[in-house]
C-alpha positions in Angstrom: 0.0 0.0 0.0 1.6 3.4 -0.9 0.3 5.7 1.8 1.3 9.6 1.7 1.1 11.4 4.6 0.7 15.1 4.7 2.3 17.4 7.4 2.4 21.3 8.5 4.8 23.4 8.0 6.3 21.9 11.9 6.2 18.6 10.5 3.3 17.0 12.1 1.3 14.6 10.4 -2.1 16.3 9.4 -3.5 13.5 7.1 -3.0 10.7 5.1 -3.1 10.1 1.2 -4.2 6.3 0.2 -4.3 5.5 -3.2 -8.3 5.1 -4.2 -8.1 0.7 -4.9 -6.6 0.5 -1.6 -9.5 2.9 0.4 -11.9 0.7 -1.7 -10.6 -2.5 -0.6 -10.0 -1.0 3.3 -13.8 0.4 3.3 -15.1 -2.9 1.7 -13.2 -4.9 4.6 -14.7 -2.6 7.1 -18.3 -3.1 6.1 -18.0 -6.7 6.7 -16.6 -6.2 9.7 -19.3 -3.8 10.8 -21.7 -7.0 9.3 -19.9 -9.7 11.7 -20.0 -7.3 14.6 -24.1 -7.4 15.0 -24.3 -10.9 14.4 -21.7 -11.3 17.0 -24.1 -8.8 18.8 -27.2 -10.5 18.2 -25.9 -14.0 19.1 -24.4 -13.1 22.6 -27.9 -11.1 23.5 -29.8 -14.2 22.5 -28.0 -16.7 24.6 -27.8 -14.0 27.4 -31.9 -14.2 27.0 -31.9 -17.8 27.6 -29.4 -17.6 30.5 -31.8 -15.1 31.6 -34.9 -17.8 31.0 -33.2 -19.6 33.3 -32.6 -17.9 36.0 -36.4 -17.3 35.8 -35.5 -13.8 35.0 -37.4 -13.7 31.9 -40.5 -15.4 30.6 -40.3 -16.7 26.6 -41.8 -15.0 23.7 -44.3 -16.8 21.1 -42.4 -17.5 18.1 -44.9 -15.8 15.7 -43.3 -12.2 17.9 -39.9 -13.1 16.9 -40.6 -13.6 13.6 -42.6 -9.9 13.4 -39.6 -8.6 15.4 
């Protein structure tokens, strides 16, 4: 990757140049990152609801409300 970065005239880096292919392909790998993270998400609240069921801290749904939800 052929990154540029930009400075003031102290020489402190103020930004950062990446060729266009590259910020595509970093933006693409981002997204389904973003994707895996609420699944991840979802899963751990739903076996934290049935570790809650458990416990008898929460009652279960009727499947037709999950499937509206």
């Amino acid at each position: 990757m052929n990154i540029q970065y930009l400075t003031d005239e102290k020489g402190h880096q103020t930004a950062v140049v990446v060729p266009i292919r590259d910020w595509a392909r970093l933006t693409s790998e981002a997204e389904k990152f973003h994707k895996k993270e609420f699944l991840f998400q979802d899963i751990r609240a739903s076996f934290q609801e049935i570790e809650d069921f458990k416990a008898g801290k929460k009652s279960l749904q009727p499947i037709e409300t999950l499937f509206n939800d």
